[in-house]
C-alpha positions in Angstrom: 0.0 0.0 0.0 2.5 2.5 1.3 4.3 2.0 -2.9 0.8 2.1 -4.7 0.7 5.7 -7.2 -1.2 8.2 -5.8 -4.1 9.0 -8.5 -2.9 11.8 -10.7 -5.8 14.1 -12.3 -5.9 14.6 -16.3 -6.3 17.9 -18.0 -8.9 19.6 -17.0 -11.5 20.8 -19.3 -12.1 24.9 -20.0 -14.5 27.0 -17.9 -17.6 28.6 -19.9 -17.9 31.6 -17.8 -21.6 33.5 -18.9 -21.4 37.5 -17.5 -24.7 39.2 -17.4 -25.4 42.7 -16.0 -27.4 45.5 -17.4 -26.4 47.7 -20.0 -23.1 49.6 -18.4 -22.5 48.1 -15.9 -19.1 46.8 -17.4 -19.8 43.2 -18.0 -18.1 43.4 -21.7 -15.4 45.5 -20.5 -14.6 42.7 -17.7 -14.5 39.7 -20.7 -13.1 41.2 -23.3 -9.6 42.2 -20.9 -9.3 38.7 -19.6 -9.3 37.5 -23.2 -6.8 39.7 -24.1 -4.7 38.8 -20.9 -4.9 36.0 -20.6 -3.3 33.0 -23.0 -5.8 30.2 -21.8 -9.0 32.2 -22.0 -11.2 33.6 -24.6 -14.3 36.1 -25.2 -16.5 34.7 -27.2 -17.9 36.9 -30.1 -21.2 36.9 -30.5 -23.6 37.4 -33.7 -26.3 40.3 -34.3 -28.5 41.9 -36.4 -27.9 45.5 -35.1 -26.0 47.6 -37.6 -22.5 48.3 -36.1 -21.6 50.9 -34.7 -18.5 53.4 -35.5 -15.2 51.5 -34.5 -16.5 48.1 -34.4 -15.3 45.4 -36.7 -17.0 42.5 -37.8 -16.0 39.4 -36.4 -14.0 41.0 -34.0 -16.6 43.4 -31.9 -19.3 40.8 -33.3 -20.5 38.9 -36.2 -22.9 41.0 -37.8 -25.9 39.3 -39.2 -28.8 40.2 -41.1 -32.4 39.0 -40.1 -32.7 36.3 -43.1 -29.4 34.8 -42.2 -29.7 35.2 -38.2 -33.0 33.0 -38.6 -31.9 30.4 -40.8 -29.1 29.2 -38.3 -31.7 29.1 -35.7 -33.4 26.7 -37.9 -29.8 25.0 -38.5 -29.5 24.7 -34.8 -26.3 26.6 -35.1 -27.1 28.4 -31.6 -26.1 27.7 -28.2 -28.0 30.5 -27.3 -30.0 33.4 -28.7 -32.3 36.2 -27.8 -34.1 39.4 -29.5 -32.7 42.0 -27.3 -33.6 46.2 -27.5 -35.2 44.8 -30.9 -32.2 43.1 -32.2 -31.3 39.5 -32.8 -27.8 38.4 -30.7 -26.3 34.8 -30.1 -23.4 32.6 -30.1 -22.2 29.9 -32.1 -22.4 26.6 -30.7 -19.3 25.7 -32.8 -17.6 28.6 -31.6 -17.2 27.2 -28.1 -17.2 24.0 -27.7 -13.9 23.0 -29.2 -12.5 25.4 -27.4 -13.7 23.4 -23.9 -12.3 20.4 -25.2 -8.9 21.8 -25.3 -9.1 23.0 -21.6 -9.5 26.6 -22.9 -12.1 28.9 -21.3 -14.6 30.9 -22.7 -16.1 34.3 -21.5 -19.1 35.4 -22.7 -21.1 38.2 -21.9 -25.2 37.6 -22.1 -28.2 39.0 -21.1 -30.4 37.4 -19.0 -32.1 35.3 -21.9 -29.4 34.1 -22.8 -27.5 33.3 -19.7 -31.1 31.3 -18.7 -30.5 29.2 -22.5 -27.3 28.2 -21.1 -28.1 27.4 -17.7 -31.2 25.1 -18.9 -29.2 23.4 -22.0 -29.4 19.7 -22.4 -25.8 19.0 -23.6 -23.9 17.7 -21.2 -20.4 19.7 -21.9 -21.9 23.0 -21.4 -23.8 21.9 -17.9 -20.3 20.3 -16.9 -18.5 23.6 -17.6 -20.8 26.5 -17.5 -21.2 28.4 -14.5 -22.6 32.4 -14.5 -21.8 35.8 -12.5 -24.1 38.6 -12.7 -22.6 42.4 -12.3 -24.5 44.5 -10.4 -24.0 48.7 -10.7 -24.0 50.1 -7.1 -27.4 52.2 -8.2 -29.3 53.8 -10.5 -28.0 57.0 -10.8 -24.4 55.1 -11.2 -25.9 53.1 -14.1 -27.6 56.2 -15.7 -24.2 57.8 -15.7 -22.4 55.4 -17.2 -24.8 54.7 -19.8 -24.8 58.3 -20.8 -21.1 58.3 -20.9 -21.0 55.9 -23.5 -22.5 58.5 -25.9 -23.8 55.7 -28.4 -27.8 56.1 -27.8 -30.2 58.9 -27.9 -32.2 60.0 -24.7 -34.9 57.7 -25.8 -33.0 54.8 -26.4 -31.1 55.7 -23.3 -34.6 55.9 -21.4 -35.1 52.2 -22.7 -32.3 51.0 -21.8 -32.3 52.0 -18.1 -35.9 50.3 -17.9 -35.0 47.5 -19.8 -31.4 47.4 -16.9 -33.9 47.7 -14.2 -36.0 45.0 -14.9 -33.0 42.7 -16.0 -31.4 43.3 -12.5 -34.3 41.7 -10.8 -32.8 38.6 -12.6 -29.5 38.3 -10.5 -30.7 35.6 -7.4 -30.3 33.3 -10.5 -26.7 33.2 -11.0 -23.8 31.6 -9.0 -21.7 34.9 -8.1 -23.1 38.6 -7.4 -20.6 40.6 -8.2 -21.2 44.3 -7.0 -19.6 46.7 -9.3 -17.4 49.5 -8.0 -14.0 50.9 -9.3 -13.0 48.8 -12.2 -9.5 47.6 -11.3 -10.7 46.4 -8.0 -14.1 44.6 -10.4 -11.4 42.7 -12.4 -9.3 41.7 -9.0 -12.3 39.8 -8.1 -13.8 38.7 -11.4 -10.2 36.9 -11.9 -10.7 35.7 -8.6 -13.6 33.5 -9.7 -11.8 32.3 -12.9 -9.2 31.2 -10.6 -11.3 29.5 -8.6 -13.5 27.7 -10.7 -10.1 26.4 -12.7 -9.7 24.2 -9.5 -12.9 22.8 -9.1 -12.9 18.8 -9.5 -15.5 18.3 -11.3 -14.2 19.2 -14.6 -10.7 17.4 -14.1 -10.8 14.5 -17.0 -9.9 11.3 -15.7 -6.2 10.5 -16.3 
């Protein structure tokens, strides 16, 4: 007994890490830097049907998609998940993740509430096994209003929208696995790479040896 191997775990498989949080409240901001920090994860770029806007890049920013097209891969069953949003179409590739959380790497992808609820309720056994979901939470209203605003990419009536539309969205959060309440950003990323860290050690998605 005291010479028998001790059981060594296999590679592990990647993390598929859904962020939610209303409009402004930094959710994007948060994946997009830890894909670009770090090797072993990636943010997941996700299709629309909104026209861009100036500076964005297709495939890059997001995959821009007419209506036509957006609807026949729904009917392909090309989706993980997808969602009409502020009038617009968005969703994500099932191809585009699941090879990545084969290969142990992770994927970050920022959702609304539709979607991150498609994720949590899919039948395919990968995603259950590796998905887990963190809603950011703006300190208040007048916080979220401001940074909204600052954006400067809506109109007062579309920004009117989406501050209802981040209200009702932020009754959603009892649903997820982590709260995180949004502050300064540095000290929001400290704590969202805490999670990553985290959740990289968890058993359950070590493949056997």
């Amino acid at each position: 007994m005291e010479n028998d191997p001790i059981p060594q775990p296999g590679a592990r498989l990647g993390l598929l890490c859904v962020v939610s949080g209303p409009s402004g409240a930094g959710k994007t901001t948060l994946c997009r830097r830890l894909g670009d920090a770090d090797p072993r994860a990636t943010h997941s770029v996700s299709c629309t049907t909104r026209p861009p806007r100036e500076g964005e890049v297709d495939g890059r920013d997001y995959h821009f998609l007419d209506e036509a097209e957006f609807d026949r891969r729904v009917a392909a069953g090309d989706f993980l998940e997808h969602a009409r949003v502020h009038g617009r179409l968005y969703g994500t590739l099932l191809s585009s993740v699941t090879g990545h959380l084969l290969a142990g790497e992770d994927v970050v992808m920022d959702l609304d509430v539709q979607g991150a609820g498609q994720i949590r309720a899919h039948s395919d056994a990968l995603v259950r096994r590796c998905a887990f979901d963190v809603f950011v939470m703006p300190p208040d209203r007048n916080d979220l209003r401001a940074r909204l605003a600052a954006r400067g990419t809506e109109s007062e009536a579309e920004l009117d929208l989406r501050l209802r539309n981040a209200l009702e969205e932020m009754r959603s959060w009892p649903e997820y696995d982590y709260l995180l309440l949004s502050g300064d950003r540095e000290d929001d990323y400290a704590r969202f790479t805490g999670l990553i860290a985290a959740e990289r050690l968890r058993v359950s998605r070590l493949k056997p040896a």
